[in-house]
N, C-alpha and C positions, 0 to 999 in steps of 0.2 A: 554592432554584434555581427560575429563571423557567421556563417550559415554553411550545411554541410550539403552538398550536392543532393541526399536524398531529401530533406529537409527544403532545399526549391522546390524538387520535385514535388513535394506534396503539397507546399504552398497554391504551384498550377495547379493541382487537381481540387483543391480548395475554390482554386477561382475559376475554374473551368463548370466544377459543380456547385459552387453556389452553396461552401459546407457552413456558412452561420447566415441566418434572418435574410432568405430570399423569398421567392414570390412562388413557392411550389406552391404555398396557402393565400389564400385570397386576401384571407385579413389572419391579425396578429403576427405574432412571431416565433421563429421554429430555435432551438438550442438546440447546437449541435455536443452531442459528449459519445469522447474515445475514448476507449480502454481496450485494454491488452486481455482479457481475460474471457473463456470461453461463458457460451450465453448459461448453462447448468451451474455458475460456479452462485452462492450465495450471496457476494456483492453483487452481482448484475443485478441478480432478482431486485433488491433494493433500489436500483437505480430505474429497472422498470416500474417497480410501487411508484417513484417519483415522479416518473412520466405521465402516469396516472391521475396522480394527485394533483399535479398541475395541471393539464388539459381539464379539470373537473371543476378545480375553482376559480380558476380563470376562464372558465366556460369557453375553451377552446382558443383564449387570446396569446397564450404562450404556452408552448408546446416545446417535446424533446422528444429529439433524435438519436438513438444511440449506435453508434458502430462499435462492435466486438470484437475480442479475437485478435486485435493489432491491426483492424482495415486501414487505420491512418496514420501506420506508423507506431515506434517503439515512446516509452513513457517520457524519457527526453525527449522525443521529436516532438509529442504534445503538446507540451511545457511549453516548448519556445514557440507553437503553434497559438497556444493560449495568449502568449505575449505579443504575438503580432497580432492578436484578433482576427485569427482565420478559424481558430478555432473556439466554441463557446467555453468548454468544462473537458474536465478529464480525471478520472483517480489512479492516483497513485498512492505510493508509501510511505509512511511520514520519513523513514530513512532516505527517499530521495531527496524529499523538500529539503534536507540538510542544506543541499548547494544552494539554497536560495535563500535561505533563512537556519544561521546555524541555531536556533534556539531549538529549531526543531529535534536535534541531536539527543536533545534528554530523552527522548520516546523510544530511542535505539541504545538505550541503560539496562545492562541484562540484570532480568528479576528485580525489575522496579516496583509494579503492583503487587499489593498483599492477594489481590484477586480481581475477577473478571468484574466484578460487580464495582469494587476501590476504583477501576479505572478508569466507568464511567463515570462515575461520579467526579471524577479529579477532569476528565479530557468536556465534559458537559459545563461543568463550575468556570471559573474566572480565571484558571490556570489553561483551561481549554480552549476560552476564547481569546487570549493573549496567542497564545499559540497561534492560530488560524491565522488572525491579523499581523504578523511577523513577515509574512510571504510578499507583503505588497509593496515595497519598494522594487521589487524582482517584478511587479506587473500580475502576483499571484495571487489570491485572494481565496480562503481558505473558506467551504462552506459548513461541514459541518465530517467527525469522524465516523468511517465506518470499523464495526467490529470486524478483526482480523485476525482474530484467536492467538495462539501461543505459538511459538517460530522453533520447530528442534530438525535433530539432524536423520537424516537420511543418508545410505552407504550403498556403496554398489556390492563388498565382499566380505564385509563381516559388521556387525551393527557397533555402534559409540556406547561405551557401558561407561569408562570415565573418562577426564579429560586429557589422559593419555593417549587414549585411541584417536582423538585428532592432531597429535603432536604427528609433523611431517606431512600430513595429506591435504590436498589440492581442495579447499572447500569454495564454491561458488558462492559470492557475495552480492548485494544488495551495492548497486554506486554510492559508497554511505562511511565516510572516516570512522562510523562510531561501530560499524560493522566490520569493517575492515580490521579496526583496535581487537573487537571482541575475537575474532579468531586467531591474530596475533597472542592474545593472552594464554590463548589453551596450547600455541605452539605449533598453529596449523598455518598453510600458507593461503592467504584471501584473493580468493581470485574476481574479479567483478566481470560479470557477462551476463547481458542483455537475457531478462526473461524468455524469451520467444528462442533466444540460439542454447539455452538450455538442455534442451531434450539432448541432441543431438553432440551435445560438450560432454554431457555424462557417457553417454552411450561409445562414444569414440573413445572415451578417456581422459577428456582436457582437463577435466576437473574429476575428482576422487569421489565429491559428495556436496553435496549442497543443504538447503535448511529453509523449512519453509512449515506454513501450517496444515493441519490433514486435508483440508477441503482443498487447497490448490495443488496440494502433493496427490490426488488423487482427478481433479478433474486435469489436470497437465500430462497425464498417465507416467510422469517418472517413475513412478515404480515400476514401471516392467522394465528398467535398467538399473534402479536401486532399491532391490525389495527389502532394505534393513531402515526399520522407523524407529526412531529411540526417544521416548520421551525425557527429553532433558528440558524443555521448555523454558529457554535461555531467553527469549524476548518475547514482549506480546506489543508489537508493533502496530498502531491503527492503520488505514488507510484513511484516507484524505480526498472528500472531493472540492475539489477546486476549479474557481473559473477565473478567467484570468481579467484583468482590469478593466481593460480594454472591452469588454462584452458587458461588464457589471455597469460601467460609466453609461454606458447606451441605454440602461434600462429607467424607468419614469422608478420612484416610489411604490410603488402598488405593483410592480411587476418583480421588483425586489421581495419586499412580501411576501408577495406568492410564493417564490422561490425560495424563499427562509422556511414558508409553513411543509413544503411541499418537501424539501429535505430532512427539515425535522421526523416526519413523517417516515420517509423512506430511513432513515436513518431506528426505526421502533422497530419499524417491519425485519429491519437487514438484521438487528443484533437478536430478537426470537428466534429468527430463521434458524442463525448462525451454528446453534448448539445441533440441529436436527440433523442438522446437513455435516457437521462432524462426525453423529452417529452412525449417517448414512455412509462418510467416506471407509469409517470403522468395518462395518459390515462388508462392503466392498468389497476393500483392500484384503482383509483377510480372506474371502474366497477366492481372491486375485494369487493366495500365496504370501502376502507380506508378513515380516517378522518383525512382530511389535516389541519392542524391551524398553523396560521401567530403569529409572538411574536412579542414582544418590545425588540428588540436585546441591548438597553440601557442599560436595566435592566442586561441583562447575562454581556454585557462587564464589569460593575459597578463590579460584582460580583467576577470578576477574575481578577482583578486589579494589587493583591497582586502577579499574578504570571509575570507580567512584571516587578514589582519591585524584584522579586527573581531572575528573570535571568539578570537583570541590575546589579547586587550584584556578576554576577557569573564571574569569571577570562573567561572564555572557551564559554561563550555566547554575556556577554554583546557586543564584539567588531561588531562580525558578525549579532550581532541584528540590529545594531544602521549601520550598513553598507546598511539592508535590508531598511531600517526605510528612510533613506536618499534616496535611490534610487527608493523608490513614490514620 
């Protein structure tokens, strides 16, 4: 595997600091987890419940570390961090996970769930743990999902009312074929750029609009460069935490365990949270100035039609589609 010059770089600073199971603690062991995302947003919170829950029942024998915010690099640089074992865990989007495991692909199917409640139930069940375990030929090893609400679109100059209004414009995408299709369908052009160079793509102009859910559209502060939120609510896409093989092989039975109870765990905590903290962004946002607009979600489903019949076509989706499809 090719490695990208920033990508070394973090590897030194890995081993310069000692970022998985070194000796800062006397006894047990420390897991390190990176993510991109600032410490207020509702998945952290979750990931610190985890931390929690694990130093409690492990009575201090494994322990976690979290770096925010992008300290160690963007969600790809992670990834292949995970795979060398430099790094213990990391969340991302199951749209990323595509490149590693295209099963994951079906989770980026716009208006797949009948509802919030259908989807854990389907990503919890035997269709969810199929999923997770897909990632591990890649070195990836899927622990459990977190809630990530509903994904619609955001504009810099005037708000998405149907799926016209993104025919022509520049919408930032998720590294994700299935996301990429989805704006292809409405006639928009998918551009893919790294969460973290976001703000600044909008704000210049690189991209027209992007798509995401209200708690990260609200703690990334896009909106003071795209104050138009449209609920169209075209994917409800999980996150994924994941640690990579390489870190799980190291672990005894019983520290596996832990880390199974201890994300279940954080994983109750993240999805309660989840709803308040959208309330919260709601409130925000509109004293921020945003302008929220409701759609005719008929019209966007009409529109992407084409991408159920692709994956119906596909050897590698259709089966696990129509397994989700059945179990609403």
């Amino acid at each position: 595997m090719l490695l990208t010059s920033s990508v070394r770089l973090l590897l030194l600073a890995c081993a310069l600091g000692c970022l998985f199971s070194c000796g800062e603690i006397s006894e047990g062991k420390t897991l390190r987890l990176a993510h991109g995302l600032d410490v207020s947003h509702p998945v952290h919170g979750g990931m610190v419940r985890m931390g929690e829950v694990l130093d409690s029942i492990s009575d201090g024998q494994l322990r976690l570390k979290i770096y925010s915010g992008g300290q160690l690099g963007t969600e790809s640089q992670n990834l292949e961090l995970l795979q060398l074992g430099s790094l213990a865990m990391t969340k991302v989007s199951a749209a990323v996970m595509e490149r590693f495991a295209p099963a994951y692909s079906v989770l980026s199917l716009p208006y797949l769930f009948e509802d919030r409640e259908t989807s854990f139930r389907v990503l919890d069940g035997p269709v969810g743990q199929e999923l997770l375990a897909q990632g591990a030929a890649a070195r990836l090893r899927g622990l459990t999902f977190f809630d990530a609400g509903t994904r619609s679109f955001y504009t810099k100059s005037a708000p998405v009312r149907t799926p016209a209004d993104v025919v022509g414009k520049k919408v930032r995408v998720q590294n994700s074929p299935m996301a990429v299709d989805l704006i292809k369908s409405l006639g928009g052009s998918p551009t893919p750029i790294s969460y973290g160079e976001l703000y600044t793509a909008l704000q210049q102009g690189v991209v027209d609009a992007a798509e995401n859910n209200l708690p990260s559209y609200y703690t990334s502060r896009h909106y003071e460069v795209t104050p138009y939120y449209s609920y169209d609510r075209h994917t409800a896409v999980p996150d994924v935490l994941v640690i990579g093989t390489a870190t799980w092989e190291k672990l005894s039975g019983q520290e596996r365990d832990w880390l199974a109870v201890a994300a279940r765990s954080a994983t109750t905590f993240q999805r309660e949270s989840w709803q308040a903290a959208e309330e919260e962004a709601v409130r925000e946002l509109t004293k921020a100035g945003v302008t929220f607009t409701e759609v005719d979600a008929a019209a966007f489903r009409a529109a992407v039609e084409q991408m159920y019949t692709a994956a119906r076509q596909d050897p590698d989706l259709a089966p696990i589609l129509e397994r989700i499809l059945t179990a609403q």
